[in-house]
DSSP file (Angstrom, degrees, kcal/mol; ACC not computed):
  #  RESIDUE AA STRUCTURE BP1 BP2  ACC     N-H-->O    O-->H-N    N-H-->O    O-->H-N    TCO  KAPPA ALPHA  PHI   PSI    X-CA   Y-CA   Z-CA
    1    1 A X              0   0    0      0, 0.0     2,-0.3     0, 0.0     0, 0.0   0.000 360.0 360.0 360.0 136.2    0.0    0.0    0.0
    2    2 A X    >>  -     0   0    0      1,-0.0     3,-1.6     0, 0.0     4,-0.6  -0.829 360.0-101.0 -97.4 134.2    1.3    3.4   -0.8
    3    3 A X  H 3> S+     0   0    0      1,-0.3     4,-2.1    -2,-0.3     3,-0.3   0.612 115.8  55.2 -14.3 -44.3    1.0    7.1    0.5
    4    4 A X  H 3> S+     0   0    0      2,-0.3     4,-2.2     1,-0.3    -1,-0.3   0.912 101.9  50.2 -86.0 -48.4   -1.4    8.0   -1.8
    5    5 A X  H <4 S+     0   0    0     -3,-1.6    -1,-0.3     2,-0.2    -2,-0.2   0.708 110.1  54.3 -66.5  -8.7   -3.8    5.6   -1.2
    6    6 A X  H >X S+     0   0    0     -4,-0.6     3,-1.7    -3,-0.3     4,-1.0   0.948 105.8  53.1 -60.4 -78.8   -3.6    6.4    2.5
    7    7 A X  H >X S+     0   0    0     -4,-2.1     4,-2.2     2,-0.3     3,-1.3   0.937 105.3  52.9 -35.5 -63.2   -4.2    9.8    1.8
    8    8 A X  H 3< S+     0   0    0     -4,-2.2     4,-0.3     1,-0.4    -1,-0.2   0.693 110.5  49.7 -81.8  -2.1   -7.3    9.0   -0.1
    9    9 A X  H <> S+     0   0    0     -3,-1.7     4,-0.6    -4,-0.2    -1,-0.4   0.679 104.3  55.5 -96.4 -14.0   -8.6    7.0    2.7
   10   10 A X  H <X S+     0   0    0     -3,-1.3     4,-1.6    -4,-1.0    -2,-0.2   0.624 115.2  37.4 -78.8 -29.9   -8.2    9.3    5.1
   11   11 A X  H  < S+     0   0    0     -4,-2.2    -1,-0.2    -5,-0.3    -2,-0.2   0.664 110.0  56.2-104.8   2.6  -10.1   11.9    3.3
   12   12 A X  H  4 S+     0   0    0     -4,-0.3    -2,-0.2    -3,-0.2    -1,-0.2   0.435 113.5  48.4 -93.4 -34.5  -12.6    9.5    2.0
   13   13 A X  H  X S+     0   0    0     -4,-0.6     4,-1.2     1,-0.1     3,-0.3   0.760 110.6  53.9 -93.3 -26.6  -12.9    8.8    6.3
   14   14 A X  T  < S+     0   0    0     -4,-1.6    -3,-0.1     2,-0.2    -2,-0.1   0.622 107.8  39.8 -84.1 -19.8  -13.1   12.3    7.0
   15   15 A X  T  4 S+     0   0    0     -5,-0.1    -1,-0.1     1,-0.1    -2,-0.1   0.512 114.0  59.5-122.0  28.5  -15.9   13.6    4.9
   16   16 A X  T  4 S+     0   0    0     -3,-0.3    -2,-0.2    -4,-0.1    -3,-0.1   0.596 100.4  80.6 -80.5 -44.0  -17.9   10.2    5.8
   17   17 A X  S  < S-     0   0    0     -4,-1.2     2,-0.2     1,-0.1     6,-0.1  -0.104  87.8-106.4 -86.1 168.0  -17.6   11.2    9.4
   18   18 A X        +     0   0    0      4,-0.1    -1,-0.1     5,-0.1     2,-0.1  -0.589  41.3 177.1 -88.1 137.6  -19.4   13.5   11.8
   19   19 A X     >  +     0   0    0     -2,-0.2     4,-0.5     4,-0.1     2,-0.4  -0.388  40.7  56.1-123.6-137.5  -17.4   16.3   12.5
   20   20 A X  T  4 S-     0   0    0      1,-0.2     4,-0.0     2,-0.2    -2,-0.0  -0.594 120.5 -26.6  75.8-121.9  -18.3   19.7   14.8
   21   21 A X  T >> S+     0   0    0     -2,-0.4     3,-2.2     2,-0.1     4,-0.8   0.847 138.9  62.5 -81.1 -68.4  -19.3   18.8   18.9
   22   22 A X  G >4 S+     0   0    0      1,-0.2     3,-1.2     2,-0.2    -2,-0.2   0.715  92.0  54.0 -49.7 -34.8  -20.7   15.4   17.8
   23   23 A X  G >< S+     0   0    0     -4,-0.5     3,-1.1     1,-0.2    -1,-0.2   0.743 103.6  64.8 -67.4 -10.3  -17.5   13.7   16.5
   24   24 A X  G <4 S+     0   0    0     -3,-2.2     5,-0.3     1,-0.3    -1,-0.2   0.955 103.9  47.2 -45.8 -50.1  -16.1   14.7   20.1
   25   25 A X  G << S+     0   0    0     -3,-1.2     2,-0.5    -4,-0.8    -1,-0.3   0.444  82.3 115.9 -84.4  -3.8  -18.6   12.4   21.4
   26   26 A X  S X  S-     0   0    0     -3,-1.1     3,-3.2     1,-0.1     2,-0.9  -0.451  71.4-131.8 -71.0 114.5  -17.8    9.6   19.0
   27   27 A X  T 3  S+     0   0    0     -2,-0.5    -1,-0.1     1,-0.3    -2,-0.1   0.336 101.4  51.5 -71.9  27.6  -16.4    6.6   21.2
   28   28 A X  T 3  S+     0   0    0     -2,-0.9     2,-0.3    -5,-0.2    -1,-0.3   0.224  78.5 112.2-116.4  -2.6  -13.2    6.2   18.6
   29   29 A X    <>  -     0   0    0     -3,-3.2     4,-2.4    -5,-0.3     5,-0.2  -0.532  65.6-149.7 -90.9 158.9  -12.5    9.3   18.8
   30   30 A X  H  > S+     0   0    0     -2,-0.3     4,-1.3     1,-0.2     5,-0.3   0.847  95.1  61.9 -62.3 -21.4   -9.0    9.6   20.6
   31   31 A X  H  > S+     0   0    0      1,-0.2     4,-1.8     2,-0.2     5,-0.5   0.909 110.1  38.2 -79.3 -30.8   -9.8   12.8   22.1
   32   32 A X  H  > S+     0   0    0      1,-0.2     4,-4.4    -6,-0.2     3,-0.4   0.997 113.4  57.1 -77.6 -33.2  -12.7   11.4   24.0
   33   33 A X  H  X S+     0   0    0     -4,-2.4     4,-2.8     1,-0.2    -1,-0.2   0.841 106.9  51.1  -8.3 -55.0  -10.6    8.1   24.7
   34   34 A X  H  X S+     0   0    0     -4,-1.3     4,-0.7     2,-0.2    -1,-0.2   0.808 114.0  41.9 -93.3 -44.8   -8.0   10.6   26.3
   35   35 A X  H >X S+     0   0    0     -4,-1.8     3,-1.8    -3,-0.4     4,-1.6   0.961 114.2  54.6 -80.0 -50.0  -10.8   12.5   28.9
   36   36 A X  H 3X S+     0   0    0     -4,-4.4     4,-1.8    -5,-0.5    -2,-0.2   0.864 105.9  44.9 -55.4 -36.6  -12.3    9.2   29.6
   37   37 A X  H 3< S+     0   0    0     -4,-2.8    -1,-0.3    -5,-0.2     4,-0.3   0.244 111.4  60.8 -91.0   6.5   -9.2    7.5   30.8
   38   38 A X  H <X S+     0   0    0     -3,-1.8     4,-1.2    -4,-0.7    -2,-0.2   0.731 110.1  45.2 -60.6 -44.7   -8.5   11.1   33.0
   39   39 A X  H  X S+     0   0    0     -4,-1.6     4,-2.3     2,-0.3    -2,-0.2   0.810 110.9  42.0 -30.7 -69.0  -11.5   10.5   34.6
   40   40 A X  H  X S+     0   0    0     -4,-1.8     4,-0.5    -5,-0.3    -1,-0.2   0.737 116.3  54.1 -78.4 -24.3  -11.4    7.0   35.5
   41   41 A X  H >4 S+     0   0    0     -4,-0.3     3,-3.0     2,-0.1     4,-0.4   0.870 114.2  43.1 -54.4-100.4   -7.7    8.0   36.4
   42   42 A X  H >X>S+     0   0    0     -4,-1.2     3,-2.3     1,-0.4     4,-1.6   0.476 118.7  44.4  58.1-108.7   -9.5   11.2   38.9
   43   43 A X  H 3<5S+     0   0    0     -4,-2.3    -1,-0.4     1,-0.3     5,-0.3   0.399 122.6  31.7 -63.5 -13.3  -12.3    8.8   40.4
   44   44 A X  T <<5S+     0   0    0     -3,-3.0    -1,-0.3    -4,-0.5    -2,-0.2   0.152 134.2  23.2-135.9  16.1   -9.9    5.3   41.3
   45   45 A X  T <>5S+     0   0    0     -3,-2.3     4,-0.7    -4,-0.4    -3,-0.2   0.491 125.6  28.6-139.7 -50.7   -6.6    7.3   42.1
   46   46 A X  H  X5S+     0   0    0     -4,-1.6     4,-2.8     2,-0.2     5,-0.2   0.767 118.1  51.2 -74.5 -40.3   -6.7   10.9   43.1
   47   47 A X  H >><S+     0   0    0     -5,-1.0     4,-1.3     1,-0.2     3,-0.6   0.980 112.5  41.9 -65.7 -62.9   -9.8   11.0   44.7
   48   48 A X  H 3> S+     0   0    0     -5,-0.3     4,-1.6     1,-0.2     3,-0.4   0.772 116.4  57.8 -51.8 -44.2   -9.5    8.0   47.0
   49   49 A X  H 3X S+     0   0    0     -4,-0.7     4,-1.8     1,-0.3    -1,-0.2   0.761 105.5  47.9 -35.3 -61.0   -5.8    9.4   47.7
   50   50 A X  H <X S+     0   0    0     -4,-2.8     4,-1.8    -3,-0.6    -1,-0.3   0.870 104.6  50.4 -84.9 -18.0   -6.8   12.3   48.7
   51   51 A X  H  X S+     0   0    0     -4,-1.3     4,-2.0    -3,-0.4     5,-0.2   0.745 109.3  58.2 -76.5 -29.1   -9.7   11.7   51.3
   52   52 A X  H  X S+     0   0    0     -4,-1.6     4,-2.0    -5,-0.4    -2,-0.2   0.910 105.9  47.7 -63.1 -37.1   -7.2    9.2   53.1
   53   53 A X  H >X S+     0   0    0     -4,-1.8     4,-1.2     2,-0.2     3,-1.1   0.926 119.4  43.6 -60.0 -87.4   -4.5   12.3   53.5
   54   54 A X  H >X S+     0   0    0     -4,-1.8     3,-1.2     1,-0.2     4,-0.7   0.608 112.4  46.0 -34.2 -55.2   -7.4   14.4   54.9
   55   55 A X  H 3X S+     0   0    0     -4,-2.0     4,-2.1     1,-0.3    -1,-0.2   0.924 114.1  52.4 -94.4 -45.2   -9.0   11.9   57.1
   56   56 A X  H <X S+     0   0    0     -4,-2.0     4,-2.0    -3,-1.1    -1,-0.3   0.800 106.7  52.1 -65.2 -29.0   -5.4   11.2   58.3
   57   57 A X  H XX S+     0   0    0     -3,-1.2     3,-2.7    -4,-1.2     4,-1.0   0.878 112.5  50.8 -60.5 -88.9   -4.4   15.2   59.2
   58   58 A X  H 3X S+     0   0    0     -4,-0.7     4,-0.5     1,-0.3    -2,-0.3   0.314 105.0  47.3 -12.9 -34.7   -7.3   15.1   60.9
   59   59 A X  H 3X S+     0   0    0     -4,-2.1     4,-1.5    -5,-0.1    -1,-0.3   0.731 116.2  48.0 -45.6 -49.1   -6.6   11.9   62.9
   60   60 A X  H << S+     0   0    0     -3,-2.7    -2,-0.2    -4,-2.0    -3,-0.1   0.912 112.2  49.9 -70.0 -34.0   -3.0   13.6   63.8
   61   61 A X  H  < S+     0   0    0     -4,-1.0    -1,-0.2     1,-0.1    -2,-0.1   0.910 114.3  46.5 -73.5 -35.5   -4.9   16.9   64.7
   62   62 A X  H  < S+     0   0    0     -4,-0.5    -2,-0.2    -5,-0.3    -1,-0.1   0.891  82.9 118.2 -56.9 -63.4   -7.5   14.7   67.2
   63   63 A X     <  -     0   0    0     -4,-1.5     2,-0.2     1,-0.2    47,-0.0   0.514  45.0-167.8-114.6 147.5   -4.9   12.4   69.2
   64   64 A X    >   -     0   0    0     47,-0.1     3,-1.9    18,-0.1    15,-0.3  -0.625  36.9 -73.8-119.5 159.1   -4.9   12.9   72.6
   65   65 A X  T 3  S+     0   0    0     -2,-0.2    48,-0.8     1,-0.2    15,-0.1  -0.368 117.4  29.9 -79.0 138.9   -2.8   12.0   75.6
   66   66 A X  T 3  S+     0   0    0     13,-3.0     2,-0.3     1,-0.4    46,-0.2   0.066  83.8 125.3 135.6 -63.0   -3.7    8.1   76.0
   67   67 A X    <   -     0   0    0     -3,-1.9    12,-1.4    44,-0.3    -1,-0.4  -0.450  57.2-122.8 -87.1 154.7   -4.3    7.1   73.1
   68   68 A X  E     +AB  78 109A   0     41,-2.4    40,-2.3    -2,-0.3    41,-1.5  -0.634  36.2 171.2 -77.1 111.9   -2.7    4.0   71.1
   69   69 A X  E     -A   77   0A   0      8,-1.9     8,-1.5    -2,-0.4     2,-0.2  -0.457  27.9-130.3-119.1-158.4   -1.2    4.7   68.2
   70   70 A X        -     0   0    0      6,-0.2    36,-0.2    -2,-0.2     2,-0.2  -0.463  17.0-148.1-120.9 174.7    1.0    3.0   65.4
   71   71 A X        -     0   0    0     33,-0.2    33,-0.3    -2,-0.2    32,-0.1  -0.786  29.0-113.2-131.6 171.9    4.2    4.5   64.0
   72   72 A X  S    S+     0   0    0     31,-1.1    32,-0.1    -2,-0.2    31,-0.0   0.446 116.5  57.7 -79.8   6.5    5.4    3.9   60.2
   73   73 A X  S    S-     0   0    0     30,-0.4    -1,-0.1     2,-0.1    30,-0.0   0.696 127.6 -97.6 -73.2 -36.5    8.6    1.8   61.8
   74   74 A X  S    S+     0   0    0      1,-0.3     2,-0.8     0, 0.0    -2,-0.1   0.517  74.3 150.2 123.2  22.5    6.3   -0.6   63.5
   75   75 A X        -     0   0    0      2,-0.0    -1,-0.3     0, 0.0     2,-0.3  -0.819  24.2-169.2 -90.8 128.4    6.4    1.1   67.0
   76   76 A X        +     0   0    0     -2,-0.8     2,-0.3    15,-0.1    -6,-0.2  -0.938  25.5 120.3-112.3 120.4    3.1    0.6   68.9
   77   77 A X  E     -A   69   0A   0     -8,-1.5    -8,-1.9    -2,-0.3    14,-0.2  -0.990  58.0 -87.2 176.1 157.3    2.3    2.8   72.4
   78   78 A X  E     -AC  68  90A   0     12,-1.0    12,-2.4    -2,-0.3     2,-0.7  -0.458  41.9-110.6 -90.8 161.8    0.4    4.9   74.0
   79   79 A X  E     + C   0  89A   0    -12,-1.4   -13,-3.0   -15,-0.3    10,-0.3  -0.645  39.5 161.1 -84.8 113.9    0.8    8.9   73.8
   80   80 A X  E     +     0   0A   0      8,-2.8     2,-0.3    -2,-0.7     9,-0.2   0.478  62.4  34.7-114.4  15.9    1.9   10.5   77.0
   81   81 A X  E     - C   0  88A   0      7,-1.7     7,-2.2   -17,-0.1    -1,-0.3  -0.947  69.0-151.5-157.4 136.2    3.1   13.8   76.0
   82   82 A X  E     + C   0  87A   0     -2,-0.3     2,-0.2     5,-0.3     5,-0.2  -0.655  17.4 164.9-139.1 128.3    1.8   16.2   73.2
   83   83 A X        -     0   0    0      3,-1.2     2,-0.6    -2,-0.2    -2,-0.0  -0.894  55.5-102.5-135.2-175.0    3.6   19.0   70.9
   84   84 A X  S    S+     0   0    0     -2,-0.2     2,-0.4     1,-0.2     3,-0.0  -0.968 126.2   4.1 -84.4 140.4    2.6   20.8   67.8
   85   85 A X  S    S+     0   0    0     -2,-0.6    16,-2.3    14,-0.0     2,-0.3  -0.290 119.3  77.7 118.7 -21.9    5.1   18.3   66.0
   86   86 A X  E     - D   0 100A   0     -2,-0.4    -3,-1.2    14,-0.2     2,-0.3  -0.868  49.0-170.0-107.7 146.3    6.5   15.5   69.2
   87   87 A X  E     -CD  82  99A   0     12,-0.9    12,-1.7    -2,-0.3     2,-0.5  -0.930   8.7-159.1-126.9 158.4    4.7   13.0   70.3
   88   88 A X  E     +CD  81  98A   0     -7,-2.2    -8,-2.8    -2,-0.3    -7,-1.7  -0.988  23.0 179.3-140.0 113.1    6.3   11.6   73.2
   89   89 A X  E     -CD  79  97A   0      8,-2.7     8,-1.1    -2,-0.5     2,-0.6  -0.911  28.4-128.9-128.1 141.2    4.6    7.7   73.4
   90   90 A X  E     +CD  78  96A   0    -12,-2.4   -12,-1.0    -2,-0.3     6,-0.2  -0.785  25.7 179.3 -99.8 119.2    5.3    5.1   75.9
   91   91 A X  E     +     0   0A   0      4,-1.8     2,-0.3    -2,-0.6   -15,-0.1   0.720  68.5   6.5-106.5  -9.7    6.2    1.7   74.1
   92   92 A X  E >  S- D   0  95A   0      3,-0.9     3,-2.1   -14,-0.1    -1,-0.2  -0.964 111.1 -52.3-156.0-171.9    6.8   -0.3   77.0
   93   93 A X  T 3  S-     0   0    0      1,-0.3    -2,-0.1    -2,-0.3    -1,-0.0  -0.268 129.0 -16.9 -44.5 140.8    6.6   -0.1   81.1
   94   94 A X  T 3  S+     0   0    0      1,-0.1    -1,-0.3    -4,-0.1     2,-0.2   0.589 108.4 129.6  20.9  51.1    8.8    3.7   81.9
   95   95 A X  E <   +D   92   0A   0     -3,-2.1    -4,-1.8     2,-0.0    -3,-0.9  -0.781  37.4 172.0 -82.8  83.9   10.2    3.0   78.0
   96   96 A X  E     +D   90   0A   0     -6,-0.2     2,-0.3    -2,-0.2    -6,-0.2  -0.388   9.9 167.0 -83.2 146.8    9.5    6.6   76.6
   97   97 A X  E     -D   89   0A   0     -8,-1.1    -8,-2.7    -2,-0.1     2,-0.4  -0.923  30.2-121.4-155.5 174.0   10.6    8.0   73.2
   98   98 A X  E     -D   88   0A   0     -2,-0.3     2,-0.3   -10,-0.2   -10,-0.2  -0.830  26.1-172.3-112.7 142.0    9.7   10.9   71.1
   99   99 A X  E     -D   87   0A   0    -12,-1.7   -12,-0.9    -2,-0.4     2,-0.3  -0.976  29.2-108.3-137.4 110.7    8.3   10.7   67.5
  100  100 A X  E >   -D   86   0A   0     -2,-0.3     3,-0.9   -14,-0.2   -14,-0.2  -0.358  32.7-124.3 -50.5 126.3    7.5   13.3   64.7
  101  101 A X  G >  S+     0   0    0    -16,-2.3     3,-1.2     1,-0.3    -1,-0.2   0.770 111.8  58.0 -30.7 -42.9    4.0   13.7   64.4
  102  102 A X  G 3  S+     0   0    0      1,-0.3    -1,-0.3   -17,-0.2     2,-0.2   0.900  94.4  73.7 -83.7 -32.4    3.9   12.9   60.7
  103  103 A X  G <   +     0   0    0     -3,-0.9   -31,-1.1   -32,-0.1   -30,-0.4   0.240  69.5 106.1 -30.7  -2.5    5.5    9.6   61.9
  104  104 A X    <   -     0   0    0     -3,-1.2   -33,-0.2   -33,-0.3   -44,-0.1  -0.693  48.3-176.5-105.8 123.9    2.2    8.5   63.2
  105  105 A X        -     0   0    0     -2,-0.3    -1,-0.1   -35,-0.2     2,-0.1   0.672  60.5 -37.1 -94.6 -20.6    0.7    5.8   60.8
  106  106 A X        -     0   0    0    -36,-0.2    -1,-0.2   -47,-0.0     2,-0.1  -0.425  55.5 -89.2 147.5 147.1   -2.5    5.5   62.6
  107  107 A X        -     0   0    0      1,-0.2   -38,-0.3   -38,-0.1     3,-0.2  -0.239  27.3-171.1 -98.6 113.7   -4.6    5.4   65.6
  108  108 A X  S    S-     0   0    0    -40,-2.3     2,-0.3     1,-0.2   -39,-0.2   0.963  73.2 -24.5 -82.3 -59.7   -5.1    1.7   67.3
  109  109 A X  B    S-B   68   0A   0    -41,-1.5   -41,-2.4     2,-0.0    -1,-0.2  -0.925  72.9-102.2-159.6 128.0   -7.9    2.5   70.0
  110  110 A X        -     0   0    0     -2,-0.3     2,-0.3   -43,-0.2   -43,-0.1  -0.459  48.7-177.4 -56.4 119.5   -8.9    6.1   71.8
  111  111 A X        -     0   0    0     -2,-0.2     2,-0.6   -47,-0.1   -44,-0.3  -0.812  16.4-125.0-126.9 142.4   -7.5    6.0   75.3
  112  112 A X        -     0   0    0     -2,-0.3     3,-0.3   -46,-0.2   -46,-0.1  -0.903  38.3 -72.8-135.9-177.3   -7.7    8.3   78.0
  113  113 A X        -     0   0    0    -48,-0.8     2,-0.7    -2,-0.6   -47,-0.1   0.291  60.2-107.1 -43.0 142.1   -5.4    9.9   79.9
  114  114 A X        -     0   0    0      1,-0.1    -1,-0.2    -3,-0.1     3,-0.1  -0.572  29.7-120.9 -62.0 104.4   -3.8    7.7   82.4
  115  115 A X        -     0   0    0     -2,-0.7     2,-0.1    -3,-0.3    -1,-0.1   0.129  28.7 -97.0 -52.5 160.9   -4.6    7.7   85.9
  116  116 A X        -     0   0    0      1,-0.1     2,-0.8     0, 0.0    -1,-0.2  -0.533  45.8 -95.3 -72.8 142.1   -2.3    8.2   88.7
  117  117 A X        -     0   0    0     -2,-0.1     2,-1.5    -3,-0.1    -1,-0.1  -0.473  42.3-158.2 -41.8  87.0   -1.0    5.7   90.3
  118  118 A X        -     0   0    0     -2,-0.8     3,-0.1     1,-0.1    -1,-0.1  -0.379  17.2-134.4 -76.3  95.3   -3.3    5.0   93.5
  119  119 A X        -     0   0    0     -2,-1.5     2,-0.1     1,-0.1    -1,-0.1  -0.276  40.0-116.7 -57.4 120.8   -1.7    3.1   96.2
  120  120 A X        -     0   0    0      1,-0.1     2,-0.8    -2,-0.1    -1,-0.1  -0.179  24.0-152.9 -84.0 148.9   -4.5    0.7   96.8
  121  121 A X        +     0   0    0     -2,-0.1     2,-0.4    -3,-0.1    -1,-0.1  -0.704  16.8 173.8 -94.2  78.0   -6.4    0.7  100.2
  122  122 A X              0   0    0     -2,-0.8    -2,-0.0     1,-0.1     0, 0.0  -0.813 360.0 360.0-103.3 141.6   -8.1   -2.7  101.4
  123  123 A X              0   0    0     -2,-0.4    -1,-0.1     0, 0.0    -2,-0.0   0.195 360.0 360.0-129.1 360.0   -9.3   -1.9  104.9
């Protein structure tokens, strides 16, 4: 097959076809091809993506002294000390260490604050 006949199908396909707004709509054409797959990119990647970031600032903004959290290294403990940016979490009996806030992978169970010790009284 040769250029020429190429050419004369191509213009033979182009003043067969619908052109203006409708051929937009045509489901061969590439350009709607190109929007659709932005779309279905949008709704099953960004979107979901982005309500998990919010929901998760929002988690970091709640947590309170108490509560159990998670780290992304795989440290698990409860919060006993609060900054805008440390969290200061107890990960085993008086074994303290301090953690960036964005370090927080997520919230195990809503605790609250830890009682004093009470020296118990049986009379």
């Amino acid at each position: 097959m040769n250029f020429a006949g190429l050419a004369h199908a191509s213009e033979a396909f182009a003043q067969d076809g619908a052109g203006g707004v409708a051929g937009l709509f045509n489901f061969g054409n590439p350009m709607f091809l190109m929007v659709a797959m932005l779309a279905i990119f949008y709704f099953l990647l960004i979107r979901p993506q982005q309500k998990r970031q919010k929901e998760h600032k929002q988690m970091l903004g709640n947590l309170q002294k108490g509560d159990t959290i998670f780290t992304g290294g795989g440290l698990r403990g409860r919060i006993t000390g609060l900054d805008e940016n440390v969290i200061t979490m107890e990960i085993a009996d008086k074994v303290r260490v301090k953690v960036n806030r964005s370090a927080v992978g997520g919230l195990v169970s809503k605790g609250e604050a830890a009682p004093e010790k009470e020296s118990s009284k049986e009379s």
